[in-house]
N, C-alpha and C positions, 0 to 999 in steps of 0.2 A: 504494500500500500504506500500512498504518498505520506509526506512528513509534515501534515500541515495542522495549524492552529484551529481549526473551524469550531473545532468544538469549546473554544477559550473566548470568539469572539462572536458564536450565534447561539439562540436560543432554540432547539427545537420543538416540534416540527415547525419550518417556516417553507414561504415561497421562494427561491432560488432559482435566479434570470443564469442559464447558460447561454454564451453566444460561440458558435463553433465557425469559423474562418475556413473555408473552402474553394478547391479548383470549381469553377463556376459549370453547371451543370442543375438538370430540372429535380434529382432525385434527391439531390442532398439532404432539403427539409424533411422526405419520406426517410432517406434513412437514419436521419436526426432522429423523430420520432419513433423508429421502428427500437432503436437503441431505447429509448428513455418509456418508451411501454414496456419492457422486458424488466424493468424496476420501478416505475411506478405506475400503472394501468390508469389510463386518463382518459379526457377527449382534448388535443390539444389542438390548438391553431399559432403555430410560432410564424415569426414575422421573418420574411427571407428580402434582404438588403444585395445589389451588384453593386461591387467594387465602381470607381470612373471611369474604369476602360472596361469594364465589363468582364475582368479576367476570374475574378472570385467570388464567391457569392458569403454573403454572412447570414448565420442561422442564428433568430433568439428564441429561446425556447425555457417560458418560468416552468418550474417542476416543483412540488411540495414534498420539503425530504423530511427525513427524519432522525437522522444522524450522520455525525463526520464519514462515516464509512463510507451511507451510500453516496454520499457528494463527493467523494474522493473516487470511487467505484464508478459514478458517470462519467467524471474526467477523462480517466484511463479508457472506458469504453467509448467515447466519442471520438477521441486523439485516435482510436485505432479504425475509427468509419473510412476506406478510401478516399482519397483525395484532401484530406482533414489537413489543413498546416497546422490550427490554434484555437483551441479553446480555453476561451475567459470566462 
């Protein structure tokens, strides 16, 4: 797992904005959310943003967690979506 503070400076469960940084392409948001239904089963509608040249697309997607783990556990499984550069 990652080595981070989450659980020192949030209260759980809260709402938690991921935005995931991607090669620009139609499916990303689908497999955005196909990742973040596999740990939290929702109905989502996340917001997909193109780069100014149009080369990357950005996915934000709130998710209601429940502890450090699984926000650190969607990190690691979004970073690993193809074409993924960064997720914040």
């Amino acid at each position: 797992m990652l080595n981070t503070k989450f659980d020192e400076l949030m209260e759980f469960p809260c709402s938690f904005p991921f935005k995931v940084v991607g090669d620009a392409r139609d499916s990303l948001a689908d497999d955005v959310v196909s990742v973040v239904q596999t740990h939290v089963a929702g109905d989502y509608a996340p917001t997909t943003k193109a780069s100014s040249k149009g080369s990357y697309h950005s996915v934000t997607i709130r998710v209601k967690v429940v502890s450090k783990e699984q926000v650190e556990k969607l990190y690691i499984e979004l970073a690993a979506i193809e074409g993924v550069k960064r997720v914040l």
